[in-house]
N, C-alpha and C positions, 0 to 999 in steps of 0.2 A: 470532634470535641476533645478528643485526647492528648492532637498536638498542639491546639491554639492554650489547654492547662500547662501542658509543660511548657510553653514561651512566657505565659504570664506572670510567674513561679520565680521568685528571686535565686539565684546561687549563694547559700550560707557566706555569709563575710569570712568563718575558718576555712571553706572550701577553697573558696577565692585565694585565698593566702599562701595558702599548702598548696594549689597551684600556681599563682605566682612563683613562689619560691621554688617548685622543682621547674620553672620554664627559667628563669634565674639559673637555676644550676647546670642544666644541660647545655644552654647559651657558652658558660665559664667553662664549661669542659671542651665543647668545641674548640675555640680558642685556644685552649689548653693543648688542644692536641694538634690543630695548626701551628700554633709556635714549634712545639716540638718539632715536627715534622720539618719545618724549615730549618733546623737547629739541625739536624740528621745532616737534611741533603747539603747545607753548609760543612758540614764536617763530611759529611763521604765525598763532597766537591772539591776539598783540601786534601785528603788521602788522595783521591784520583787523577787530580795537579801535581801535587808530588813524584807520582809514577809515573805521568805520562810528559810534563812538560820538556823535560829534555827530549826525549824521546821525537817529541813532535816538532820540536825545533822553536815553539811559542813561547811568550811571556806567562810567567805564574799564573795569572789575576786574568788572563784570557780564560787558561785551560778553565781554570779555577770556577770562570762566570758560569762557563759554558758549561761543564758537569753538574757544578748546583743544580743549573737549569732545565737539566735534560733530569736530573734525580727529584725532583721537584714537581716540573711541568710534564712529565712521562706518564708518572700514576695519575695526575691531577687530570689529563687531557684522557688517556684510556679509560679512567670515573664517569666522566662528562661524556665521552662516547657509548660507555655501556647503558647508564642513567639515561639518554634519549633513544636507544633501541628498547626500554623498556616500557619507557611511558606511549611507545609507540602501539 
């Protein structure tokens, strides 16, 4: 009897709200900090083109992709690998 009351039981329209809006917020933060994060490993992929391009004997805008991508996809892919040993 206890759980079919609490299903039948409206959620206050302020509850509603103040939830929407902190699922709104977290959503924008997310974001917020994926940009950023791309914005880093774009500039740590420009410092690391710099140092290494000559070096390697490559075009700028090679080294360049390729660092982004390895400071980018590195955390991103080692996330994704810890996150399924966990749900495991």
């Amino acid at each position: 009897m206890g759980s079919s009351d609490r299903n039948d039981r409206e959620i206050p329209a302020s509850l509603r709200k103040t939830v929407d809006r902190a699922i709104w917020r977290l959503g924008l933060l997310e974001w917020t900090i994926l940009f950023g994060a791309a914005l880093l490993a774009l500039a740590g992929g420009a410092i690391a083109a710099l140092l290494l391009a000559e070096l390697l004997g490559l075009p700028f805008r090679i080294v360049w992709i390729g660092a982004s991508l390895a400071l980018f996809g590195g955390p991103a892919l080692g996330y994704l690998i810890r996150e399924r040993r966990t749900d495991r």
